[in-house]
N, CA and C of each residue as an Amber inpcrd file, in Angstrom:
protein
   321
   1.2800000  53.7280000 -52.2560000   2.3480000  53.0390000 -51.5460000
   2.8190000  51.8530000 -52.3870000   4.3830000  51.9310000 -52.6090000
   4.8030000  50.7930000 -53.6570000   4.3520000  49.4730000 -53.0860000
   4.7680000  49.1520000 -51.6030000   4.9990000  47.6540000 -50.7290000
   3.6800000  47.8900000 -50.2310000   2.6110000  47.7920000 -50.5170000
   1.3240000  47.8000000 -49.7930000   0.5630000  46.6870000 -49.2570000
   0.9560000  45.4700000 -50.6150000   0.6840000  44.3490000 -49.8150000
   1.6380000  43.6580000 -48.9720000   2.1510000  44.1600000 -48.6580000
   3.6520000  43.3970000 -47.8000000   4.0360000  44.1330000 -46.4340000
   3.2760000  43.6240000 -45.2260000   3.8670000  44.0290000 -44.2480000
   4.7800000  43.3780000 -43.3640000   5.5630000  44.6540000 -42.6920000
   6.5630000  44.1370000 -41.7230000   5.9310000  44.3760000 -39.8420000
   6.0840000  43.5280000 -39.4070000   5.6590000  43.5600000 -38.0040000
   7.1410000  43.9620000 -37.4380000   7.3410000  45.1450000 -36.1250000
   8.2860000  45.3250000 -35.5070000   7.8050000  45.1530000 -33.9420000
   8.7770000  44.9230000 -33.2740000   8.7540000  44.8790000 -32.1000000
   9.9220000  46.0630000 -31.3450000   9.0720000  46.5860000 -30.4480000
  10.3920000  48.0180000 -29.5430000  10.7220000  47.6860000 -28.2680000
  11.0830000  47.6620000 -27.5810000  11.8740000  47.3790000 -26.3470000
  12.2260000  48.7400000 -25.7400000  11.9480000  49.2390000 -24.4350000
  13.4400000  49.6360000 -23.8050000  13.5110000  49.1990000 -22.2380000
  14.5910000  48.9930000 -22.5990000  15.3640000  47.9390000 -21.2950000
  16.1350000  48.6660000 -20.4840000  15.8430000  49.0360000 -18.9090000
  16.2460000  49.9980000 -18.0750000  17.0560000  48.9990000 -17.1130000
  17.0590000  47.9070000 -17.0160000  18.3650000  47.2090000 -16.2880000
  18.7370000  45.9310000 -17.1140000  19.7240000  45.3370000 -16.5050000
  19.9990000  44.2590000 -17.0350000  19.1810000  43.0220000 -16.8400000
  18.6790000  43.1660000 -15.7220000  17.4230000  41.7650000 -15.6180000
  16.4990000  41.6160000 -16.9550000  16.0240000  42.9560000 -16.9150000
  14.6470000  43.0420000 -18.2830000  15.6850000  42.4250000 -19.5570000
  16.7260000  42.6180000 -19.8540000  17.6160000  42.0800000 -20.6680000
  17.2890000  40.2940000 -20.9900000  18.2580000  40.2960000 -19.6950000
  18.1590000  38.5320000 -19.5560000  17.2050000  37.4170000 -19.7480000
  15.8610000  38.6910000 -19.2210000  14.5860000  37.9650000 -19.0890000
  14.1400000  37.8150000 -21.0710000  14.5580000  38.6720000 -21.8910000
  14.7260000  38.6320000 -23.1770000  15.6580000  37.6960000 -23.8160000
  16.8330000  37.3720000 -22.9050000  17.8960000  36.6620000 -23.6980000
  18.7660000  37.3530000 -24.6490000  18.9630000  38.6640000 -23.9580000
  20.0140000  39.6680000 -24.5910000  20.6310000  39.9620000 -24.1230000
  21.7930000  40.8810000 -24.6150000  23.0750000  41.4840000 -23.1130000
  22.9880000  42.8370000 -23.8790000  22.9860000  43.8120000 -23.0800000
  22.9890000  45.1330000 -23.0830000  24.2420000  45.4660000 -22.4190000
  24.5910000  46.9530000 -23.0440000  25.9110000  47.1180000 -22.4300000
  25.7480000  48.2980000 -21.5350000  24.8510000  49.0270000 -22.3660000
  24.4950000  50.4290000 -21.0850000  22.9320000  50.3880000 -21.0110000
  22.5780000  51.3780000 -20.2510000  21.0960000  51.6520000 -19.6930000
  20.4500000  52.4050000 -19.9840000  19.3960000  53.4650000 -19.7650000
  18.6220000  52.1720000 -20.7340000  19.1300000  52.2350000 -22.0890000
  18.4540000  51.3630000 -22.3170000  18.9430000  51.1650000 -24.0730000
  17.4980000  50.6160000 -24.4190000  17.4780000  50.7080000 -26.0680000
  15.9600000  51.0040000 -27.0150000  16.3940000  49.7280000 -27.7260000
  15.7470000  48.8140000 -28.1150000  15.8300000  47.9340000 -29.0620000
  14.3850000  47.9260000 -30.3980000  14.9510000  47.5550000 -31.1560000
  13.3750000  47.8370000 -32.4600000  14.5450000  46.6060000 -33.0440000
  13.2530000  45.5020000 -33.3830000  13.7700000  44.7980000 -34.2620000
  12.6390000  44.2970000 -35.2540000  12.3840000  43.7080000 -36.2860000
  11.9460000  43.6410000 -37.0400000  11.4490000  41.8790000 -36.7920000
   9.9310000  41.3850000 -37.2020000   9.7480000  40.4180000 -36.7710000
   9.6100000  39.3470000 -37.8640000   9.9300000  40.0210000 -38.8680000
   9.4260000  39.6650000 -40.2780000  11.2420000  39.6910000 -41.2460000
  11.3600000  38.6510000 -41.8770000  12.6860000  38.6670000 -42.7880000
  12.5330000  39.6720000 -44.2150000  13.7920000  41.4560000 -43.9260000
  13.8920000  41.9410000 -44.3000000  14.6190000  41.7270000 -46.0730000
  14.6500000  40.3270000 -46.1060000  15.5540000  40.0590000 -47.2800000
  15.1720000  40.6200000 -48.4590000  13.4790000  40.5530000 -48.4840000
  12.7530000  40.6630000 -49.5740000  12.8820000  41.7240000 -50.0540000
  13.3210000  43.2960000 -49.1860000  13.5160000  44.4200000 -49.0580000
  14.5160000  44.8380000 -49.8910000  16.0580000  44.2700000 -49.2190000
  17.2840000  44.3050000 -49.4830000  17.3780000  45.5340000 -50.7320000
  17.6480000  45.0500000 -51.6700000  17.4520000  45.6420000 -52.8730000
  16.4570000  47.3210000 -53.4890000  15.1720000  47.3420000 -52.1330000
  14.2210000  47.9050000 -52.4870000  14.2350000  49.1380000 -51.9150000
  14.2300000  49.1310000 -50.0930000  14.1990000  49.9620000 -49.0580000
  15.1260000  49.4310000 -48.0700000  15.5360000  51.0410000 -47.5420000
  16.4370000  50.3730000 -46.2770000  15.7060000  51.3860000 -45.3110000
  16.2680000  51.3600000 -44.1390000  15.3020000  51.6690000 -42.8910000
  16.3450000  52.5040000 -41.9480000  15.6000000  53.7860000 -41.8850000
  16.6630000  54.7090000 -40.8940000  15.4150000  55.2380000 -39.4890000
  15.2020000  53.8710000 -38.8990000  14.0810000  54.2320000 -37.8140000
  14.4630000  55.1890000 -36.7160000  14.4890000  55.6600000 -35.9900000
  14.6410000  56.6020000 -35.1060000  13.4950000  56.6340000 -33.6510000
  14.5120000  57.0180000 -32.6020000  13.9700000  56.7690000 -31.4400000
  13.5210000  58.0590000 -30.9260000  12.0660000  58.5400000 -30.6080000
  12.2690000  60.0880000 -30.0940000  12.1170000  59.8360000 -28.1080000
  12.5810000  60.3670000 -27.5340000  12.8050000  60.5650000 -26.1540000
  12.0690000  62.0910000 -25.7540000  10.5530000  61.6780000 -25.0300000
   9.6350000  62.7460000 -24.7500000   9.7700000  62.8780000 -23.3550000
   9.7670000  63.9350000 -23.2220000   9.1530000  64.3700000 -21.5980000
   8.2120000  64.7730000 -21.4030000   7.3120000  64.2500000 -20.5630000
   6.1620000  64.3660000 -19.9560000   4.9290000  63.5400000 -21.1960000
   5.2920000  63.0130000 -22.3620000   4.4380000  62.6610000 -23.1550000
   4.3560000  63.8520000 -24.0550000   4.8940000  64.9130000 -23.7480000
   4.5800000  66.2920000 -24.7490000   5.8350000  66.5660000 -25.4650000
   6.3970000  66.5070000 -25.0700000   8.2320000  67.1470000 -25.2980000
   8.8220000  66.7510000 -25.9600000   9.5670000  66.5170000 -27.0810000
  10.8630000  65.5960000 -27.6520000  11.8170000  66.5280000 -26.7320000
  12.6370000  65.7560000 -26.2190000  13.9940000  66.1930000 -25.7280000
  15.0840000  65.7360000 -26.2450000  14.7830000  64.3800000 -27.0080000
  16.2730000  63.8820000 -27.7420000  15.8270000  62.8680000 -29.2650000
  16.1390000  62.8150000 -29.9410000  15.9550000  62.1510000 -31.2210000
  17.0900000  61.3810000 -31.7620000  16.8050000  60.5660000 -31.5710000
  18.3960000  59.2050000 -31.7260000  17.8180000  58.2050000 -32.7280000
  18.9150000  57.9040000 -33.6430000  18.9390000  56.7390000 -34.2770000
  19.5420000  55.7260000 -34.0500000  18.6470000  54.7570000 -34.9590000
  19.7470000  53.7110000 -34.6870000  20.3940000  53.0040000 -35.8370000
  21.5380000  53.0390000 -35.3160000  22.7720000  52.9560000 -36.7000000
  22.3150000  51.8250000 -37.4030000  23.0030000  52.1020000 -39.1220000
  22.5170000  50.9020000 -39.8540000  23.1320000  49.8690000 -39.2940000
  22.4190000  48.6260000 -39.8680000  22.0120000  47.3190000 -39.5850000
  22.0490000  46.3640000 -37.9970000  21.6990000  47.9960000 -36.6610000
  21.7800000  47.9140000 -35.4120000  20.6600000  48.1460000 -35.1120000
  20.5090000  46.6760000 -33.8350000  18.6250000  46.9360000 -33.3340000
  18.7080000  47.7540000 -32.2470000  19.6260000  47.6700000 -31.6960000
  19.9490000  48.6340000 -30.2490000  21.1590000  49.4120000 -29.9340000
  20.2190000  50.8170000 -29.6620000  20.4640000  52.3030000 -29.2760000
  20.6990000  52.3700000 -27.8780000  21.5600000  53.0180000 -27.2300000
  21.9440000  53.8030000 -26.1160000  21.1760000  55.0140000 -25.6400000
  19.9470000  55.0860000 -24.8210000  19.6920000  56.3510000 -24.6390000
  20.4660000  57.1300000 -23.5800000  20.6350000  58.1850000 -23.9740000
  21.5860000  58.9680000 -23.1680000  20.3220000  60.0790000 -21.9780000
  20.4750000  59.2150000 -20.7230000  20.1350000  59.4510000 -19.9650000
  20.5450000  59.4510000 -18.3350000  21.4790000  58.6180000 -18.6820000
  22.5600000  58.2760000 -17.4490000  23.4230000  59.2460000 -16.5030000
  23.8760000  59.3350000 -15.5590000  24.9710000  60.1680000 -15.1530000
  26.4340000  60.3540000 -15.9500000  26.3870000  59.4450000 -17.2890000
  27.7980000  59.6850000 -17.7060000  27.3220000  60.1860000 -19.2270000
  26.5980000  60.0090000 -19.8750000  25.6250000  60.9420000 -21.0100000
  24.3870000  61.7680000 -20.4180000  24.5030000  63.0050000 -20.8570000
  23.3200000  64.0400000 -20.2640000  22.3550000  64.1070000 -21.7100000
  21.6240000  64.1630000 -20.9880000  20.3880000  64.8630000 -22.0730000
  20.3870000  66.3320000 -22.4900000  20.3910000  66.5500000 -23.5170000
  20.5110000  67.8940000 -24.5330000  19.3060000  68.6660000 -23.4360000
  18.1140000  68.3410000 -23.1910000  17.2090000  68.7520000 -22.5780000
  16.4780000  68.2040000 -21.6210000  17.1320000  67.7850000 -20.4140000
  16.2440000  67.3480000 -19.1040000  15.2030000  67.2620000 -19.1030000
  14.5160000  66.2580000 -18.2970000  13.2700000  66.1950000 -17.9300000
  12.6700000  66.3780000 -16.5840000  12.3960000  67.3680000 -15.4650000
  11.8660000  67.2810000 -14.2350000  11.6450000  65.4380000 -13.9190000
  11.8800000  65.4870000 -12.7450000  11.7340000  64.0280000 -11.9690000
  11.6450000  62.7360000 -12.8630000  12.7800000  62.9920000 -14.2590000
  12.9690000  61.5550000 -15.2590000  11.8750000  61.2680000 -15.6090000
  11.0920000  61.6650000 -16.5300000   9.3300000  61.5530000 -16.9970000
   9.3940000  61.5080000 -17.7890000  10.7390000  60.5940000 -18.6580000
  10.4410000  60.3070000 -19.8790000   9.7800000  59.3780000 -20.4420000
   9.3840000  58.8930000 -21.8420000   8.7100000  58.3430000 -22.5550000
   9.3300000  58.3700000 -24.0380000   9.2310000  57.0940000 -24.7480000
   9.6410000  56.6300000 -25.9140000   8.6920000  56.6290000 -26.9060000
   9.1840000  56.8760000 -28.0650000   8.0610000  56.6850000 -29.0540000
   9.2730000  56.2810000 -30.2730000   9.0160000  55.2830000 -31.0770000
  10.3130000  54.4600000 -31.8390000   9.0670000  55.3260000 -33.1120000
   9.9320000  55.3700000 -34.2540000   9.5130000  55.6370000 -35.2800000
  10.0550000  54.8350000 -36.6460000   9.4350000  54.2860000 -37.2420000
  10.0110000  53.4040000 -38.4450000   9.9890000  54.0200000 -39.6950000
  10.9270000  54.4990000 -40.3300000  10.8390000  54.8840000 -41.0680000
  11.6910000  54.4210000 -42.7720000  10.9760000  53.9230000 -43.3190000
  11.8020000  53.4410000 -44.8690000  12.1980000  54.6840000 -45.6700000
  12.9440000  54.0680000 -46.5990000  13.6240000  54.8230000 -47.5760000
  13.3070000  53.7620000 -49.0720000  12.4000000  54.3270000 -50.2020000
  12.5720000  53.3970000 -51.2320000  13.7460000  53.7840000 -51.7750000
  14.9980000  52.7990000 -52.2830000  15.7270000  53.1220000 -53.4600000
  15.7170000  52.4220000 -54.7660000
């Protein structure tokens, strides 16, 4: 591993109303929505690796049903779970579960 001595701490979020928002000191625009932000200053990086992390959306803890990213240099994703975005693949009685994945790119 090139960056071995150099770690980054992240933090994931997902925020299913606007209270859990506020109580963060953020504004969300839809529901839920996934946040991953990084706790550590990526500057050192810049130049080195960039980061195409990705959100997977499980059902039941077993399932991927949806795999979303989140756009460059954006901490927060839209999961499409709502009545006005459907899920590619439902989940019986909304039993989903998140699992954020971080993933670098050296260039």
């Amino acid at each position: 591993m090139i960056f071995k001595e150099k770690e980054i701490s992240w933090e994931a979020n997902v925020f299913m109303n606007q209270y859990e928002c506020s109580n963060r000191g953020i504004r969300c625009e839809s529901f839920p929505v996934a946040r991953l932000i990084s706790q550590n200053s990526l500057s050192q990086f810049q130049r080195s690796v960039v980061f195409n992390n990705l959100l997977l959306v499980m059902c039941k803890d077993k399932h991927i049903c949806q795999v979303q990213d989140f756009k460059k240099f954006e901490e927060m994703a839209p999961i499409s779970s709502n009545g006005t975005q459907v899920m590619s693949y439902p989940c019986p009685d909304n039993q989903y579960s998140y699992q954020f994945v971080v993933r670098p790119k050296y260039i």
